[in-house]
N, C-alpha and C positions, 0 to 999 in steps of 0.2 A: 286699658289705654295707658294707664299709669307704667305698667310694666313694659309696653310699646316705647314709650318715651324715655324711659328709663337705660333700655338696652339698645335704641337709635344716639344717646348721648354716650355712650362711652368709646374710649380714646380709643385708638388703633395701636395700643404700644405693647401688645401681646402679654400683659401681667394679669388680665381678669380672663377668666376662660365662665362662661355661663352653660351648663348642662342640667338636661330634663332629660326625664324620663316618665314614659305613659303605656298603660294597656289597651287605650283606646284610641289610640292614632284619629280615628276618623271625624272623633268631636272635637277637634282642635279649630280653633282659627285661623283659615289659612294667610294672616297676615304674620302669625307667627314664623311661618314656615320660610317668609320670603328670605332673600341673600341680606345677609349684614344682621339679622338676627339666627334664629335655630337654621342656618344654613346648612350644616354638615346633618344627614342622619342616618342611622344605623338602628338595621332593621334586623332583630333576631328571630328566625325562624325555627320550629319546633327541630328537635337533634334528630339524627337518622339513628339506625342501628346502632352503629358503631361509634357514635357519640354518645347515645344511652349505655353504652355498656360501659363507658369510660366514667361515666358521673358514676354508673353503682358500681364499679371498682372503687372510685374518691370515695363514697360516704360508704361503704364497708371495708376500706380500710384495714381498719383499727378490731374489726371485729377476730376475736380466736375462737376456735380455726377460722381461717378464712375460706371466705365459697371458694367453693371450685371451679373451673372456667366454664365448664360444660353447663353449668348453673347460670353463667353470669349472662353466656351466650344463649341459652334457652329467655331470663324474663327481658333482654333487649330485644327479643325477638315479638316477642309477647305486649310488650309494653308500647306499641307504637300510638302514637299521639300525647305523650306522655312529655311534659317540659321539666324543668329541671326540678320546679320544688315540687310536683307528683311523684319524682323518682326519691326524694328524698321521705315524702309523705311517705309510701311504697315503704323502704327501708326500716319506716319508724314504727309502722302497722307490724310489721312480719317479726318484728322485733318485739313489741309487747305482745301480742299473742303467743310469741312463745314464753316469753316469763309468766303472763297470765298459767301457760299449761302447765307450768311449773313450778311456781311459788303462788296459786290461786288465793293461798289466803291473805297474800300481801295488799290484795285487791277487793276483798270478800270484809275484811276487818279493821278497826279501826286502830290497832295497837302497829306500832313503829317495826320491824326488824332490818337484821343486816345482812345484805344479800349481793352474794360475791359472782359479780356482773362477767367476770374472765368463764363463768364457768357453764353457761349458757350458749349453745350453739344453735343459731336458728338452720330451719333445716326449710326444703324444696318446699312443704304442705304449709309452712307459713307463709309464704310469697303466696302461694296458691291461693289461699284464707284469705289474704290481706288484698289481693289482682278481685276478687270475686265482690269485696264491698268496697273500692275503690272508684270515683270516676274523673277522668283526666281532667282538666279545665277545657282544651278543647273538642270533647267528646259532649262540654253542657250545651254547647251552642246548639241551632236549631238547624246547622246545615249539615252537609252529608260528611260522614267523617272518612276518613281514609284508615284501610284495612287490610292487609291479605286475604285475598280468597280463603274460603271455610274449608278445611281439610275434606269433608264431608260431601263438598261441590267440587270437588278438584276433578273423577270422571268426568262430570259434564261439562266443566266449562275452561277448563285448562285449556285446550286447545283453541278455544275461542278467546280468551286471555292475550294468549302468543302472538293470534291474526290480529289483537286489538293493541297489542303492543310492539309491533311490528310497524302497524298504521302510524302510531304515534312518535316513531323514530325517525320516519320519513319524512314526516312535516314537521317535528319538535325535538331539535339537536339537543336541546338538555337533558331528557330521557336519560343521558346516560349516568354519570353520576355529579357529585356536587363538585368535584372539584376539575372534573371535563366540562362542565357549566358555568362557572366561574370564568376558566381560562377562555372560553370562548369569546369573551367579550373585549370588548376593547375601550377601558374607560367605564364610570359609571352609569352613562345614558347610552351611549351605545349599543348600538342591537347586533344580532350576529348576520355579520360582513363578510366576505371573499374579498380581498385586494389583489387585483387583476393589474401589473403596472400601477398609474395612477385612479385607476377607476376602483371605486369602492360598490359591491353587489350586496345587495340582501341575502342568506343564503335560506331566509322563510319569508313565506306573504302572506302574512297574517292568520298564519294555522289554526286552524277547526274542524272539529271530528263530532261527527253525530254517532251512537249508537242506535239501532232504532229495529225496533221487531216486536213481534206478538206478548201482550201481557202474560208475564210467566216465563219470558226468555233468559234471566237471569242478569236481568239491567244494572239492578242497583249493585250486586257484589262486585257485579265488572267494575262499575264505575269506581268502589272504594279503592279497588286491589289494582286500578289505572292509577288515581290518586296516592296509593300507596307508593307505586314506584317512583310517583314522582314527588316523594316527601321532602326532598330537597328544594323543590321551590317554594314559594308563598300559594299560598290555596284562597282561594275566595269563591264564596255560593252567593247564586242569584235566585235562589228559591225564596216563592214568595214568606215561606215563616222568616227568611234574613230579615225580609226588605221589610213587611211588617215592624220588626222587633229593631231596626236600627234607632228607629226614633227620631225620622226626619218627617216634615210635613206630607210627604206624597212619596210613592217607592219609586216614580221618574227621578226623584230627589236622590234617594239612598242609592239607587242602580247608577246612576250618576256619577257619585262620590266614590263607590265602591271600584269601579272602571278606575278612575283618574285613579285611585291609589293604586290599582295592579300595574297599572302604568309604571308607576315611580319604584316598584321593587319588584323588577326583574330578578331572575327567571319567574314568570307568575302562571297562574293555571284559573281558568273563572271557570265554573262549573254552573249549570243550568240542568239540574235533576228535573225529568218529569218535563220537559220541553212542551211536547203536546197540551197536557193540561193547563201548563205555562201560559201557552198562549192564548188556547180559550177562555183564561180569567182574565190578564191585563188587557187593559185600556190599550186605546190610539196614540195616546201620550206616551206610556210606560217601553211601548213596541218602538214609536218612532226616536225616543231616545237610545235604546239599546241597538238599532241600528244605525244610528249616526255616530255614537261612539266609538262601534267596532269599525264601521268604515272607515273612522278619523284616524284609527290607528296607521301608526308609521309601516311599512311595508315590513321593514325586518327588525319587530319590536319583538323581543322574547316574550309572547303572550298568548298562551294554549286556550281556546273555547271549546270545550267541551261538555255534550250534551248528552241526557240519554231521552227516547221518546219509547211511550209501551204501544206508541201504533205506529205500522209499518207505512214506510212513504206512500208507498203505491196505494194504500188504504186513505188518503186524506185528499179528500178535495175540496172545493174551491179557496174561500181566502185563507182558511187551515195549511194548506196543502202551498200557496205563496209564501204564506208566514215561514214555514220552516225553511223553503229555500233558499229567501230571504236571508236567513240568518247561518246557512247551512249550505254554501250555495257550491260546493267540492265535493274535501273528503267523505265518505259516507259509508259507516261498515253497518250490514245487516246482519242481524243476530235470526238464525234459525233454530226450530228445534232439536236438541241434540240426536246425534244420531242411534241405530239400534245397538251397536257395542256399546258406547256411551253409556246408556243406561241398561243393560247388560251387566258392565263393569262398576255401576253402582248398586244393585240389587244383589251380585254377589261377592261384595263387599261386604254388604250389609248383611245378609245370611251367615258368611264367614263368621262375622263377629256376634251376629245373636248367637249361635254356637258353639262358640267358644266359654270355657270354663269361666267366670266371675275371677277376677282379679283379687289375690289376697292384700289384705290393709297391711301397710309396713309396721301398723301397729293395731292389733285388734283389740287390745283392749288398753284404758288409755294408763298410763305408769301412776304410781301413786305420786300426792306431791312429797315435796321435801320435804324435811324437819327446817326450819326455821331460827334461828337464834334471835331472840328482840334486842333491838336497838338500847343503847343507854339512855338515861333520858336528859334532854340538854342540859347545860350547865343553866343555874340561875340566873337572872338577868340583873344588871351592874347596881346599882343603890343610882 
């Protein structure tokens, strides 16, 4: 209250500017938020691609040699969900493991030496080493994380990818990239509009796409590698480990709060992994909020719902089988089992490579360390 009263008293003569910064948006008070206080805010969203690979050019810099591009463009590729002090974690890791594999005894013993940092080149297996015991900050949360499809699933489910991101272009214009989503808008609340003459259209009505098919259909990688493409906008899960772990009284509560903020930072994406099972745990409360939300939404609000369920519609009846249409009541892509090329094309794939000769190590056995020279020992300290 102190600080309410403190930042409703001051002049309008534009010499105090007051800024905050928080990782937790959603435990704020929203009296904070209103106009004539934190009115302006700015919302940073995790980097794409091609912004990760801009931070790990900035903090490799300085490094001789410098990576290569093919390098740089391989761990942005790699590294998705990664914010900016992971990339630089990343950098710091791949970095001491390789001095670790090289001056081991600088780290083994307790005597000082001098070690000439120009002369150390981290190489590809360090990133490797350091990617392996790494994990992003928003990879700890408990909702689902956004991924590229697993090389490994790319037969069977690439093509079903394309149908699911296809689906998603047609109801959800910002699919394409960040800065075709941006320009789309008109203003900071603005939704995306057609100006017709004087008449302004919605050019979406409140977009939602279920995936939905037999346990085993390959739900969950779809759903990351949908989320992935769409890492340009804000992401938010309404699986119930979120709404558990937000830490408000009741998850009508958290589901609630979590809406209203995808609201306020368009382009947004809410995600409801596991829908079916969804609904079978939540209450008459938890359902009847999440359906007056989404209905309350403005018709051409940039705001994707997107679902997956492991049982097929035609599989759910009675109030199971309302609940989802309820929430679900259009788009609707069925996920079947892949076909007999399909997995054809991943068995011999697989065969290929059991077959194929073992890969030589670019280093089979590991180099000895260096000789060392010990530090001086500091000067004495002043009387």
């Amino acid at each position: 209250s102190t600080l309410l009263a403190l930042m409703d008293g001051l002049d309008s003569r534009g010499q105090v500017i007051l800024i905050g910064a928080t990782n937790r948006i959603d435990s704020l008070d929203a009296a904070l938020r209103r106009p004539g206080r934190f009115d302006r805010e700015l919302q940073f969203a995790l980097p794409a691609a091609a912004a990760r690979e801009q931070i790990l050019r900035i903090h490799t810099s300085a490094w001789q040699p410098p990576l290569p591009p093919p390098l740089l463009s391989e761990l942005a590729t790699r590294t998705h969900g990664f914010c900016g002090a992971d990339l630089k974690a990343l950098c710091a890791e791949a970095a001491l493991r390789r001095l670790r594999a090289e001056f081991p005894q600088a780290f083994e013993e307790e005597e000082r030496y001098v070690i000439d940092v120009s002369s150390v080149a981290v190489v590809r297996q360090d990133f490797l080493a350091a990617l392996a015991v790494l994990t992003p900050a928003s990879h700890r949360s408990v909702g689902l994380a956004a991924a590229p499809l697993p090389p490994h699933l790319e037969p069977l489910l690439a093509h079903t990818l394309q149908q699911a991101l296809a689906a998603v272009g047609r109801i959800f214009p910002p699919l394409g990239s960040a800065g075709a989503a941006r320009s789309a808008f008109r203003g900071t609340g603005a939704g995306l509009c057609v100006d017709v003459g004087t008449v302004s259209y919605p050019a979406v009505c409140r977009p939602r796409l279920l995936l939905h098919g037999a346990a085993g259909n390959g739900q969950t990688p779809l759903a990351a590698a949908l989320l992935h493409a769409l890492e340009h906008c804000h992401l938010y899960s309404l699986d119930l480990a979120s709404l558990a772990a937000a830490g408000h009284a009741t998850a009508a509560e958290a589901c609630a709060r979590l809406l209203a903020e995808a609201c306020r930072t368009p382009p947004a994406v809410v995600m409801l992994p596991n829908a079916d099972g969804w609904l079978s745990c939540c209450d008459a409360t938890l359902f009847a909020t999440l359906c007056s939300m989404l209905d309350a939404l403005p018709a051409g609000c940039p705001l994707l719902f997107l679902g997956t369920s492991h049982t097929p519609l035609d599989h759910m009846e009675g109030e199971a089988a309302d609940r989802m249409h309820a929430l679900f009541p259009g788009d609707q892509l069925p996920l079947a089992h892949p076909p007999a090329a399909a997995r054809e094309l991943l068995f011999s794939r697989l065969v290929a490579d059991a077959r194929s000769p073992p890969v030589p190590t670019s280093h089979p056995t590991a180099p000895p360390p260096r000789t060392l020279r010990k530090a001086p020992p500091p000067p004495p300290a002043a009387p």
